[in-house]
PDB file of N, CA, C and O in Angstrom:
ATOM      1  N   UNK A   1      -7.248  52.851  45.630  1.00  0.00           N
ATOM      2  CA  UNK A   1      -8.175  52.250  44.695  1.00  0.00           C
ATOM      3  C   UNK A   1      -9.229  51.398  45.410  1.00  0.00           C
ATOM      4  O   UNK A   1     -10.407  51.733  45.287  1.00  0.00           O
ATOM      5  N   UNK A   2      -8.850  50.122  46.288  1.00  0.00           N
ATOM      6  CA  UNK A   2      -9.989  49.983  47.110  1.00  0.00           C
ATOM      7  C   UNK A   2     -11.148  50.805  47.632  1.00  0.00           C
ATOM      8  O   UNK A   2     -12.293  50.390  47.452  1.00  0.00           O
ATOM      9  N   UNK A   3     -10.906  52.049  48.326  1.00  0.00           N
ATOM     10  CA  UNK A   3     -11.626  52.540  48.936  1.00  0.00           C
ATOM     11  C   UNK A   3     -12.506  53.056  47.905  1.00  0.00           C
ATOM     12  O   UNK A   3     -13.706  52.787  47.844  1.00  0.00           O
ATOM     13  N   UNK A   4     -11.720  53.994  46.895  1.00  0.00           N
ATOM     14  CA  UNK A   4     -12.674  54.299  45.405  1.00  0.00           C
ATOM     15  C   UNK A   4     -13.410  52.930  45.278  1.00  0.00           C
ATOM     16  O   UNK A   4     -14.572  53.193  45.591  1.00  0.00           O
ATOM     17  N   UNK A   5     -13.349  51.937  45.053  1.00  0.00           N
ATOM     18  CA  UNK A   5     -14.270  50.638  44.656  1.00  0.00           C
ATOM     19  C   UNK A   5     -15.008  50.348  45.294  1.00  0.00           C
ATOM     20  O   UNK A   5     -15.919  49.594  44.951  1.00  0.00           O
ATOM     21  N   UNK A   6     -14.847  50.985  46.787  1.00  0.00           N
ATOM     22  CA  UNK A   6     -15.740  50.404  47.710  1.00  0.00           C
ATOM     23  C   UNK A   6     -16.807  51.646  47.568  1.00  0.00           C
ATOM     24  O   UNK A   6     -17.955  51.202  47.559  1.00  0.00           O
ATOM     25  N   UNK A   7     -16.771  52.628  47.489  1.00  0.00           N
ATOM     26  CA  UNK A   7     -17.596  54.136  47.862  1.00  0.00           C
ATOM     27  C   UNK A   7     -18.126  53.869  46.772  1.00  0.00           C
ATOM     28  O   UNK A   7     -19.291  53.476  46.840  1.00  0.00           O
ATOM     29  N   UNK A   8     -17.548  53.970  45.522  1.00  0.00           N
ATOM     30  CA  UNK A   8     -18.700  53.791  43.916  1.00  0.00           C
ATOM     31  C   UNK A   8     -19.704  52.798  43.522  1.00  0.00           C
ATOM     32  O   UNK A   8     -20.748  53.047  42.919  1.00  0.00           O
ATOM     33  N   UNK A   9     -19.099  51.098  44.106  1.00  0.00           N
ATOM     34  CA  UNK A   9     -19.295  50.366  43.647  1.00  0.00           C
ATOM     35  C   UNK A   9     -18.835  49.733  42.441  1.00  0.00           C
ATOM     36  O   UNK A   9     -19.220  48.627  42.063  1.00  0.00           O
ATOM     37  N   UNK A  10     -18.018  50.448  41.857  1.00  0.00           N
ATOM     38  CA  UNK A  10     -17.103  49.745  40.756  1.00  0.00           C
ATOM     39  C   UNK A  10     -16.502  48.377  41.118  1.00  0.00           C
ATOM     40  O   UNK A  10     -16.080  48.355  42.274  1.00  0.00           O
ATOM     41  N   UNK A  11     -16.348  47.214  40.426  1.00  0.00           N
ATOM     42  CA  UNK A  11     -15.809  45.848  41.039  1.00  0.00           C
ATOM     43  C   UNK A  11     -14.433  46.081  40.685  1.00  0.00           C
ATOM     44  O   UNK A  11     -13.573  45.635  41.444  1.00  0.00           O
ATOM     45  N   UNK A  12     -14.080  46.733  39.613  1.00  0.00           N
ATOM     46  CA  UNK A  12     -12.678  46.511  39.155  1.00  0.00           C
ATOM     47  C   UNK A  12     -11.745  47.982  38.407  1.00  0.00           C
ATOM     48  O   UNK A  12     -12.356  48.980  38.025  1.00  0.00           O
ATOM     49  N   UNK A  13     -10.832  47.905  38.349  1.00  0.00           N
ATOM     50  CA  UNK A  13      -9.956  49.194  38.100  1.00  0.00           C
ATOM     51  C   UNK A  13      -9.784  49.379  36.516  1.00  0.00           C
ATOM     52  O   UNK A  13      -9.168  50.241  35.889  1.00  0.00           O
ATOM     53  N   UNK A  14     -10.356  48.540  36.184  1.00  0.00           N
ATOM     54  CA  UNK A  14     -10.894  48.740  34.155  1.00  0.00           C
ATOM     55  C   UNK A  14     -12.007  49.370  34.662  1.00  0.00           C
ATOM     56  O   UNK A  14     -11.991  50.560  34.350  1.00  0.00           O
ATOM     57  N   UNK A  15     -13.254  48.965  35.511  1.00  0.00           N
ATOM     58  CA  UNK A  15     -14.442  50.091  34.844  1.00  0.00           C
ATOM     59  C   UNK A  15     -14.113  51.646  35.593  1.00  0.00           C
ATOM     60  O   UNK A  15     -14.391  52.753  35.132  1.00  0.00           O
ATOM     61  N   UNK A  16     -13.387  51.299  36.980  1.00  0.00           N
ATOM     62  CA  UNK A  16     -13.177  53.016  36.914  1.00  0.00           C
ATOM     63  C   UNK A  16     -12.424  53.866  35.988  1.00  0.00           C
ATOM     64  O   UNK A  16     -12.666  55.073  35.958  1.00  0.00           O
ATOM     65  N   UNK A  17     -11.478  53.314  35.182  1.00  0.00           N
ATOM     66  CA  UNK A  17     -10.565  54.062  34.058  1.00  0.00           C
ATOM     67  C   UNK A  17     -11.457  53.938  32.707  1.00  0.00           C
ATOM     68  O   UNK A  17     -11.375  54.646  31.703  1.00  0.00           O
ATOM     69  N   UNK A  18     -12.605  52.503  33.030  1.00  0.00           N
ATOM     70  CA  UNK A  18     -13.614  53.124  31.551  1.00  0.00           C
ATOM     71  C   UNK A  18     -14.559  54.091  31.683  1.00  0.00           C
ATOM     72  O   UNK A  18     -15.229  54.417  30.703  1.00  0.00           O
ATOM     73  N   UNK A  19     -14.750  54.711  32.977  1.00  0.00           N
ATOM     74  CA  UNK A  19     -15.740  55.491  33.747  1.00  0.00           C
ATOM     75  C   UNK A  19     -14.773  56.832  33.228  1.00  0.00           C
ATOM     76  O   UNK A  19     -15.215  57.853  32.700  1.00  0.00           O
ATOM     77  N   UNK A  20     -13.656  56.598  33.464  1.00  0.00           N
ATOM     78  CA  UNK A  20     -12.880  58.168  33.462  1.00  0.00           C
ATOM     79  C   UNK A  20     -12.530  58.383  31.522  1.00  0.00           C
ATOM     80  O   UNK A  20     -12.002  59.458  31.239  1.00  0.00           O
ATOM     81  N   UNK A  21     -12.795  57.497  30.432  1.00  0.00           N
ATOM     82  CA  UNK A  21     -12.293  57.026  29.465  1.00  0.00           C
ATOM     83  C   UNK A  21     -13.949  58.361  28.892  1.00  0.00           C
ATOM     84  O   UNK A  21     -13.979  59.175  27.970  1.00  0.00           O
ATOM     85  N   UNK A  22     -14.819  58.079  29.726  1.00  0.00           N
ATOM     86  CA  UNK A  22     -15.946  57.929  29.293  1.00  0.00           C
ATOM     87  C   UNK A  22     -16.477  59.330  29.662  1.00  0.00           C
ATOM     88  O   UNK A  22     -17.608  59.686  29.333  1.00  0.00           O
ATOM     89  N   UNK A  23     -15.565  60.168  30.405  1.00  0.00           N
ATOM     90  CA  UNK A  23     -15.865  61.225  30.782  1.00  0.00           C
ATOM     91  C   UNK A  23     -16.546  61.261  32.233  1.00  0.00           C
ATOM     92  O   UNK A  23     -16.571  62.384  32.737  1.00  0.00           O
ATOM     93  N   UNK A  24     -17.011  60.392  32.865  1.00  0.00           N
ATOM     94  CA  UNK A  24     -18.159  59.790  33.941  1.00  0.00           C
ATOM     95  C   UNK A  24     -17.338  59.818  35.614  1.00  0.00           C
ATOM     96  O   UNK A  24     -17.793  59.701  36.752  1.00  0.00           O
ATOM     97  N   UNK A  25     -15.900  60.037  35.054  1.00  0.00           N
ATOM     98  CA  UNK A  25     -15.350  59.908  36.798  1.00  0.00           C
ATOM     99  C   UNK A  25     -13.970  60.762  36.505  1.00  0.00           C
ATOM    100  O   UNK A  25     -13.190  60.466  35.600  1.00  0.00           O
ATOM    101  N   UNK A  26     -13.783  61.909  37.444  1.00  0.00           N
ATOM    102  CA  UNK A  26     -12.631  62.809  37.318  1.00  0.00           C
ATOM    103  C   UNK A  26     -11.137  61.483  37.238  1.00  0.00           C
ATOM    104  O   UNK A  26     -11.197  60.330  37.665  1.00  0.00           O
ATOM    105  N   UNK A  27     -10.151  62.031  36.683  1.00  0.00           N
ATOM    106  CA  UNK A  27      -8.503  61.468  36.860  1.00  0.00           C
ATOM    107  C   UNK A  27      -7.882  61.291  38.064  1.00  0.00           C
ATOM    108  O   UNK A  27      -7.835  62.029  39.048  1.00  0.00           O
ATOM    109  N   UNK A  28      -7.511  60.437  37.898  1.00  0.00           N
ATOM    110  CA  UNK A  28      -6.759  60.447  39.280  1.00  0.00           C
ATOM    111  C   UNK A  28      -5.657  61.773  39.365  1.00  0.00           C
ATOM    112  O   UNK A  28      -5.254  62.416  38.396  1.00  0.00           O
ATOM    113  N   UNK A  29      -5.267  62.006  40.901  1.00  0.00           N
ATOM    114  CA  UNK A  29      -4.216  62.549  41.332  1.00  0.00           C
ATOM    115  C   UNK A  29      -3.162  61.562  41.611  1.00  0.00           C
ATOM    116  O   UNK A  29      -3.219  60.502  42.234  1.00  0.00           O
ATOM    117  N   UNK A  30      -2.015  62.249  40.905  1.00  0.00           N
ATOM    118  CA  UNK A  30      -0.568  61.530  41.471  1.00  0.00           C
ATOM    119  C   UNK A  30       0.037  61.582  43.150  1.00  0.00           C
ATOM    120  O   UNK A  30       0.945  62.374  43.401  1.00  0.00           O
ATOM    121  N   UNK A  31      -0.492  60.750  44.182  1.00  0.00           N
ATOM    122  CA  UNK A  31       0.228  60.709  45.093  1.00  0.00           C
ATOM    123  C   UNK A  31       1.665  60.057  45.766  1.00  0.00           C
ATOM    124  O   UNK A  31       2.032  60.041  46.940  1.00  0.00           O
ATOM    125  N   UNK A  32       2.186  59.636  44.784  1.00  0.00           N
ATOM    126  CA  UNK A  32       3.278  58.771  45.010  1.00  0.00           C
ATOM    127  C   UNK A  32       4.210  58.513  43.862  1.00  0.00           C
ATOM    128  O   UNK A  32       3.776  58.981  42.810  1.00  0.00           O
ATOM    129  N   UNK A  33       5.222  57.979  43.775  1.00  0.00           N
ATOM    130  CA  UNK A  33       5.742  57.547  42.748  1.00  0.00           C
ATOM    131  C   UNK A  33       5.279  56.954  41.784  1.00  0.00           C
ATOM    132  O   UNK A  33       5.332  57.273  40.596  1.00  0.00           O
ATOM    133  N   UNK A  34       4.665  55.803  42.411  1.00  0.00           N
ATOM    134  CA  UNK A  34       3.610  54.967  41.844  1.00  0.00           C
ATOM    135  C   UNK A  34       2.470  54.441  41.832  1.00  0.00           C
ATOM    136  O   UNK A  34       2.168  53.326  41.406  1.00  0.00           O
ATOM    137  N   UNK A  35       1.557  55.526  42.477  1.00  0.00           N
ATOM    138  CA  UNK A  35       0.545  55.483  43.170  1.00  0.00           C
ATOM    139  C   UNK A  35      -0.684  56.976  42.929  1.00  0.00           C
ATOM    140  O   UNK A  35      -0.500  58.192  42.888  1.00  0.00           O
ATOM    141  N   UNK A  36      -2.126  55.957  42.795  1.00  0.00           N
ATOM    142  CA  UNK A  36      -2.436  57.585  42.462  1.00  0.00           C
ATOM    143  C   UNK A  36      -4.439  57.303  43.405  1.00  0.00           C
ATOM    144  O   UNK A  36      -5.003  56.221  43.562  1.00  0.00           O
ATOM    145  N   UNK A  37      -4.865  58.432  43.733  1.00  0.00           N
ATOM    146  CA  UNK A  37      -5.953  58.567  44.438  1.00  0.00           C
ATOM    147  C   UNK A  37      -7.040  59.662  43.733  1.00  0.00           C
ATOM    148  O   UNK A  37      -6.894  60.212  42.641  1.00  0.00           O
ATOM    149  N   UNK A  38      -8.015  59.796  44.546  1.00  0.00           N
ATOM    150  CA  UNK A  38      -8.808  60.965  44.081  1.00  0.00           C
ATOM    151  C   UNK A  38      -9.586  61.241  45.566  1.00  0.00           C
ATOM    152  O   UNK A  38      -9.927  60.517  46.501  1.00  0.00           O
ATOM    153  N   UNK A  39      -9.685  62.846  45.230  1.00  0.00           N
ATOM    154  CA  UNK A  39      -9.785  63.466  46.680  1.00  0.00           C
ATOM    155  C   UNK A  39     -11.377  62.873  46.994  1.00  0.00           C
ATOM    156  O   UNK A  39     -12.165  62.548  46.106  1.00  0.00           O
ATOM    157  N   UNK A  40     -11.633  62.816  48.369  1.00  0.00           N
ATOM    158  CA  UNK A  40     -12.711  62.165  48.753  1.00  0.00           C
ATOM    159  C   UNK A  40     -14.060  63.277  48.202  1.00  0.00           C
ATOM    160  O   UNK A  40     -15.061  62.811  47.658  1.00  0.00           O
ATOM    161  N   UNK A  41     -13.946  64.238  48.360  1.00  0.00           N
ATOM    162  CA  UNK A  41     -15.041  65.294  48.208  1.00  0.00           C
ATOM    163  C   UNK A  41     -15.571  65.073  46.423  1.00  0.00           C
ATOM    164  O   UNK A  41     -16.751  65.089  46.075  1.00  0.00           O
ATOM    165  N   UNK A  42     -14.250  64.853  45.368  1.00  0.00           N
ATOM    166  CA  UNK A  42     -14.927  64.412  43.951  1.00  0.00           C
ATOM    167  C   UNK A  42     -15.837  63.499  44.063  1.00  0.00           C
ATOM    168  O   UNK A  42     -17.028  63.598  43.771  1.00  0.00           O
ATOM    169  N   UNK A  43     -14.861  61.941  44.802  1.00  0.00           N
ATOM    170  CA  UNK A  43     -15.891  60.528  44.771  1.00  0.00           C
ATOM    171  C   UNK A  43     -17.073  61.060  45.298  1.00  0.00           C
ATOM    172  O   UNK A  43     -18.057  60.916  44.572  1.00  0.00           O
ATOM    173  N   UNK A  44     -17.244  61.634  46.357  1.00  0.00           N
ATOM    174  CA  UNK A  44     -18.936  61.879  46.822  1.00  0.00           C
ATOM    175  C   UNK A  44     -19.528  62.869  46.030  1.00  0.00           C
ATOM    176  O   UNK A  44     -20.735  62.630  46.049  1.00  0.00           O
ATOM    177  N   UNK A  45     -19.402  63.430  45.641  1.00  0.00           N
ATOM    178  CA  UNK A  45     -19.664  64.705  44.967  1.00  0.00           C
ATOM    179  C   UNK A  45     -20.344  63.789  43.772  1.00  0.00           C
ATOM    180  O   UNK A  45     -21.569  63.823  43.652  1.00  0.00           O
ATOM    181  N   UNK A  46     -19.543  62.966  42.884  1.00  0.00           N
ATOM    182  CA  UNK A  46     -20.075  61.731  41.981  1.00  0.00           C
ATOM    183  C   UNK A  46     -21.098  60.725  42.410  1.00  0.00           C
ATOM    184  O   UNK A  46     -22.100  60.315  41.824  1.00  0.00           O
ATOM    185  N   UNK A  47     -20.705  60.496  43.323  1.00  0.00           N
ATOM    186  CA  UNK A  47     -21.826  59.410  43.558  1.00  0.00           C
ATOM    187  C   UNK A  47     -23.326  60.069  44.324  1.00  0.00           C
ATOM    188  O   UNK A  47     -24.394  59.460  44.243  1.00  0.00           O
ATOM    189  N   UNK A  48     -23.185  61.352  45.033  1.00  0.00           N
ATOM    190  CA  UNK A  48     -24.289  62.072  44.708  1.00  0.00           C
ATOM    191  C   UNK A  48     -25.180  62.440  44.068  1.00  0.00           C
ATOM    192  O   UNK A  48     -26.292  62.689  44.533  1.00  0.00           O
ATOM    193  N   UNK A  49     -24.687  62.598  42.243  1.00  0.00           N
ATOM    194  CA  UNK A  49     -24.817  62.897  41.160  1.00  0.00           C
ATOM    195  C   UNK A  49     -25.915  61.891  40.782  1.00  0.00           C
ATOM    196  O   UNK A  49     -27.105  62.116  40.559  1.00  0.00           O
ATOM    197  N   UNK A  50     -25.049  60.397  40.755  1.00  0.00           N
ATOM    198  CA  UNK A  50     -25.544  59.364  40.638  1.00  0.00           C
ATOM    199  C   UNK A  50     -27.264  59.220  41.632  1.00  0.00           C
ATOM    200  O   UNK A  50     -28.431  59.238  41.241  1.00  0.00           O
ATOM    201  N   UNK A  51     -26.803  59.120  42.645  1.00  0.00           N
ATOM    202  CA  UNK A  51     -27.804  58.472  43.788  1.00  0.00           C
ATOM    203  C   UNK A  51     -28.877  59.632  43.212  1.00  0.00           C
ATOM    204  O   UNK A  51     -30.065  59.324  43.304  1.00  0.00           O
ATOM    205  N   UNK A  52     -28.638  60.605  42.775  1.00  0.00           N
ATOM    206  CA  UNK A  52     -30.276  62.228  42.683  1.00  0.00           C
ATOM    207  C   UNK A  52     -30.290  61.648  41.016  1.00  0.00           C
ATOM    208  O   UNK A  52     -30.470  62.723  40.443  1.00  0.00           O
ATOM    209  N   UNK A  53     -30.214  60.669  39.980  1.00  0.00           N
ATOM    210  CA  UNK A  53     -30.649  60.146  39.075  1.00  0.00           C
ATOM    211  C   UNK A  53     -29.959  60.782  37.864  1.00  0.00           C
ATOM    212  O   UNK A  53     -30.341  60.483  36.733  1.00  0.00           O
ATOM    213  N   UNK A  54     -28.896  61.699  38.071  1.00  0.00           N
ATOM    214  CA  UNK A  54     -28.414  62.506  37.346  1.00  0.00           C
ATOM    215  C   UNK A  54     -28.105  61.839  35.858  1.00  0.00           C
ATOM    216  O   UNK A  54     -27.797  60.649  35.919  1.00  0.00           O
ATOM    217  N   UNK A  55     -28.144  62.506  34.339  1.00  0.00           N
ATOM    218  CA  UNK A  55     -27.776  62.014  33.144  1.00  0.00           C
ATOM    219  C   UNK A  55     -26.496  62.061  33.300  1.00  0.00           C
ATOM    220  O   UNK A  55     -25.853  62.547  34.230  1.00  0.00           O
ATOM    221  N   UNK A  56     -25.986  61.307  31.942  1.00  0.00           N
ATOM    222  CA  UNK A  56     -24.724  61.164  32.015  1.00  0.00           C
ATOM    223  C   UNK A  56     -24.148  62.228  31.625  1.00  0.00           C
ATOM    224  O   UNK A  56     -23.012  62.449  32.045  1.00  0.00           O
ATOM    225  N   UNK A  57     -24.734  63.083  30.792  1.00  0.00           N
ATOM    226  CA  UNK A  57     -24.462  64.699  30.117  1.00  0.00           C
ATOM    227  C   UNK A  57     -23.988  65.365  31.529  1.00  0.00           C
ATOM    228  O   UNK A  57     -22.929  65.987  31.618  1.00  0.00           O
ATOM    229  N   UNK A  58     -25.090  65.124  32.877  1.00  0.00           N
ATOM    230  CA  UNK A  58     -24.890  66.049  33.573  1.00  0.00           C
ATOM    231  C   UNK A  58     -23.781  65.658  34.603  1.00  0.00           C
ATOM    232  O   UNK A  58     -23.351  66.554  35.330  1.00  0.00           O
ATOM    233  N   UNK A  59     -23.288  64.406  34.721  1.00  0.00           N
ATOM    234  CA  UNK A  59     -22.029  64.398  35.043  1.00  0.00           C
ATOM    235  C   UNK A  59     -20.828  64.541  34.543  1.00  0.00           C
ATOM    236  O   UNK A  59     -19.756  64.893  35.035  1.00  0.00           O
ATOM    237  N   UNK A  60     -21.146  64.228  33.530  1.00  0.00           N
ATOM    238  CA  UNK A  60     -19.552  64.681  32.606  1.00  0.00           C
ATOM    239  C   UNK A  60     -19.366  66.488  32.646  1.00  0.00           C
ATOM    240  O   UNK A  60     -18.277  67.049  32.527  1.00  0.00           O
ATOM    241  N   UNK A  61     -20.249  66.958  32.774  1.00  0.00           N
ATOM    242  CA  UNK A  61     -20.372  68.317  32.983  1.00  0.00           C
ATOM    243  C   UNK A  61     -19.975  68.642  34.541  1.00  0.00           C
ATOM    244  O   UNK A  61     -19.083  69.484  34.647  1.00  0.00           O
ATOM    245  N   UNK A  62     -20.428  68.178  35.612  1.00  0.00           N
ATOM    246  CA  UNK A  62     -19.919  67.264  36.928  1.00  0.00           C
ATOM    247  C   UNK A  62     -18.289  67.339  36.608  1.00  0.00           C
ATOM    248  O   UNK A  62     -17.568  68.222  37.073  1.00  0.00           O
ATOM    249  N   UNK A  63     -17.853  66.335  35.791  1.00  0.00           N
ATOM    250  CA  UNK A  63     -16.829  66.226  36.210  1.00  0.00           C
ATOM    251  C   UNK A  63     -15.597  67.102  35.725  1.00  0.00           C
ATOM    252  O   UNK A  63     -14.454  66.954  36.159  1.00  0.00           O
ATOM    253  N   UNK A  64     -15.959  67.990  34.815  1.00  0.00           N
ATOM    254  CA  UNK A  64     -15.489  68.765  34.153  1.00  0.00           C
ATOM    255  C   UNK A  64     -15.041  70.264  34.882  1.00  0.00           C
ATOM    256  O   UNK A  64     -14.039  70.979  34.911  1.00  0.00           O
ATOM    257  N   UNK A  65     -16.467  70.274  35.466  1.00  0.00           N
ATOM    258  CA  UNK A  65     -16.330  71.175  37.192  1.00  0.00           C
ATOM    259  C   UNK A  65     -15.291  70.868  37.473  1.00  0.00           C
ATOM    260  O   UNK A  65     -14.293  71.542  37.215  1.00  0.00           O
ATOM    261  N   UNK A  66     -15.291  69.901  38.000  1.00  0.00           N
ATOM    262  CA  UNK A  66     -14.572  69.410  39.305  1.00  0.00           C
ATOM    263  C   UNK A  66     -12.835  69.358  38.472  1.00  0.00           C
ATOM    264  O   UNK A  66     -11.805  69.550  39.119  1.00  0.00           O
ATOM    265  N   UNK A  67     -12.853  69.108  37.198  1.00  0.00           N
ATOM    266  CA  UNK A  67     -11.060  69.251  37.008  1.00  0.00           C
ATOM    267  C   UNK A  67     -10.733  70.862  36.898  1.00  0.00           C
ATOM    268  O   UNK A  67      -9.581  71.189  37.186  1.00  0.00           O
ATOM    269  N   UNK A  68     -11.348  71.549  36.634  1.00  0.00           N
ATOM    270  CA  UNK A  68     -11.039  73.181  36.651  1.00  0.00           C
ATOM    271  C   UNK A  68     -11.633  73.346  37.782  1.00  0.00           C
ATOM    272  O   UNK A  68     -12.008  74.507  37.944  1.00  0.00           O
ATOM    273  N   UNK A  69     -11.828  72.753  38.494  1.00  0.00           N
ATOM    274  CA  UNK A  69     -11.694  73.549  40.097  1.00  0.00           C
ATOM    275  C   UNK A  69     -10.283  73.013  40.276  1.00  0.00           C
ATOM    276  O   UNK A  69      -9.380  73.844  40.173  1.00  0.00           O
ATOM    277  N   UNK A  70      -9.928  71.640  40.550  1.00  0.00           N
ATOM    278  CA  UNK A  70      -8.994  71.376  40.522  1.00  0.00           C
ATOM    279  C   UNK A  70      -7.285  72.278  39.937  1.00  0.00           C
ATOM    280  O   UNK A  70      -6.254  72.434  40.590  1.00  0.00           O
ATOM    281  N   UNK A  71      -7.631  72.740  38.379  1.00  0.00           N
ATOM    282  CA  UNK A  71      -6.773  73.670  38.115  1.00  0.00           C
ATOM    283  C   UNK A  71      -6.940  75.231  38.916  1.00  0.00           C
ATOM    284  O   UNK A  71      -5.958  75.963  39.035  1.00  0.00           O
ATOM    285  N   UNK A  72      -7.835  75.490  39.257  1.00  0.00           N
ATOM    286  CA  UNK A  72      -7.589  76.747  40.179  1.00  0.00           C
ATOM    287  C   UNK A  72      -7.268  76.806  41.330  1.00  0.00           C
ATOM    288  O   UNK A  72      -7.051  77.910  41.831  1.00  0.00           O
ATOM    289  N   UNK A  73      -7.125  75.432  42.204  1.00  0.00           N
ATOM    290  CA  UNK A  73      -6.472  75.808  43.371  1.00  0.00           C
ATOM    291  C   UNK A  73      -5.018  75.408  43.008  1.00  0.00           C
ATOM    292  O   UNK A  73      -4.046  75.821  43.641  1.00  0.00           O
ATOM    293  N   UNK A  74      -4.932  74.500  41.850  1.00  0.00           N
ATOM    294  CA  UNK A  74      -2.773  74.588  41.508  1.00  0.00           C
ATOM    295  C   UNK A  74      -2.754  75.899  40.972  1.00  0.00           C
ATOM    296  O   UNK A  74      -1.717  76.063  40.328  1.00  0.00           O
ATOM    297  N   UNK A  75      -3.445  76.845  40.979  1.00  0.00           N
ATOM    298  CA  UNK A  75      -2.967  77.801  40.189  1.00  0.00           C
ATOM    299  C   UNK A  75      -3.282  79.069  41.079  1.00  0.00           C
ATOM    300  O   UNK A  75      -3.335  80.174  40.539  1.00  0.00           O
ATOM    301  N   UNK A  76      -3.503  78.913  42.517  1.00  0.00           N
ATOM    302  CA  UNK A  76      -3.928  79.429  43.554  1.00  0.00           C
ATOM    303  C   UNK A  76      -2.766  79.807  44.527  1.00  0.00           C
ATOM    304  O   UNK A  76      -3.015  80.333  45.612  1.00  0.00           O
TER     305      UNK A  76
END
């Protein structure tokens, strides 16, 4: 979660889950028991989006990609 906060700029772990609430930032992955991440290539891939002025339509569409890519390589 740090590192996500640090790469986005999010200050706190409410706006990245209101970011993901909101359609605006893929789910985390479960890496641990109790512990969860997101692969580095989404976060940049997002904040790319961002930095080229992108709408919010066109990231949620962004991120929507990015979870059915996600289901095709578990299903790979």
């Amino acid at each position: 979660m740090p590192a996500v906060k640090a790469e986005t700029g999010h200050r706190s772990h409410a706006s990245i889950y209101n970011a993901i609430r909101a359609g605006l930032f893929t789910k985390p992955v479960q890496i641990g028991e109790r512990s969860v991440g997101w692969p580095s290539h989404e976060v940049r891939a997002i904040n790319a989006a961002r930095i080229a002025g992108k709408s919010d339509d066109d990231i949620r569409d962004l991120v929507n990609r990015l979870h059915a890519k996600r289901a095709e390589l578990a299903t790979a």
